[in-house]
N, C-alpha and C positions, 0 to 999 in steps of 0.2 A: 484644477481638477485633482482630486488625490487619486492615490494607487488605488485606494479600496473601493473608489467608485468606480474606478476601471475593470475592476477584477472580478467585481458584484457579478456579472454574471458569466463572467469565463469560468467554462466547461471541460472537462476531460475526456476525448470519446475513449471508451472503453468493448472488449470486447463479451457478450455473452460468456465466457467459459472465464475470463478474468474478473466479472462481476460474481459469481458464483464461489471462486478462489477465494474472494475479498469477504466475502459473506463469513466464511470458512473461518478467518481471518478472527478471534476473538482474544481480544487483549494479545499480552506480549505469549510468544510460541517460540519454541525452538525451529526452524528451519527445516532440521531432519526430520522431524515429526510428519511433514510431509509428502506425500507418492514425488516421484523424479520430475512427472509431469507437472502436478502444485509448484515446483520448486522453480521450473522454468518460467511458469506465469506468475509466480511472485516476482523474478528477476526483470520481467518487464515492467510491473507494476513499481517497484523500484526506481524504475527509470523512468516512470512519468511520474514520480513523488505521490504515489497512491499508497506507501507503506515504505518505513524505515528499517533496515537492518543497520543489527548493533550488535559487536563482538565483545561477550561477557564471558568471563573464565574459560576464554578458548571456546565457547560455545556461541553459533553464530543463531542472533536473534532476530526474527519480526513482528512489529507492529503497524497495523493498518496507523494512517497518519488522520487526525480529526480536523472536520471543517467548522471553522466557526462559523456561527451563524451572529448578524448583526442586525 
């Protein structure tokens, strides 16, 4: 069995106010562009690999991370 037929349907639950954040979320963005509150529900999103930050000239960036589809 491969990985990807395993993963086909594994899910991330997500909260209401972090699907909202992720919406928000269009292409790469600076961080501080964000209210304190976005900033903390990015950092979870984060942590469930729903969006990459990336430190570019001293400026810390994110991007929502895309799903392929197969």
């Amino acid at each position: 069995m491969k990985l990807k037929e395993i993963t086909k349907n594994f899910t991330i639950a997500i909260s209401n106010e972090e699907n909202d954040v992720l919406k928000k979320l269009d292409g790469i963005m600076p961080l501080y562009s964000f209210e304190e509150r976005d900033q903390v529900v990015i950092e979870n999103l984060i942590r469930k690999s729903l969006v990459s930050k990336v430190l570019h000239k001293g400026v810390i960036l994110v991007v929502p991370n895309t799903q392929e589809s197969s």
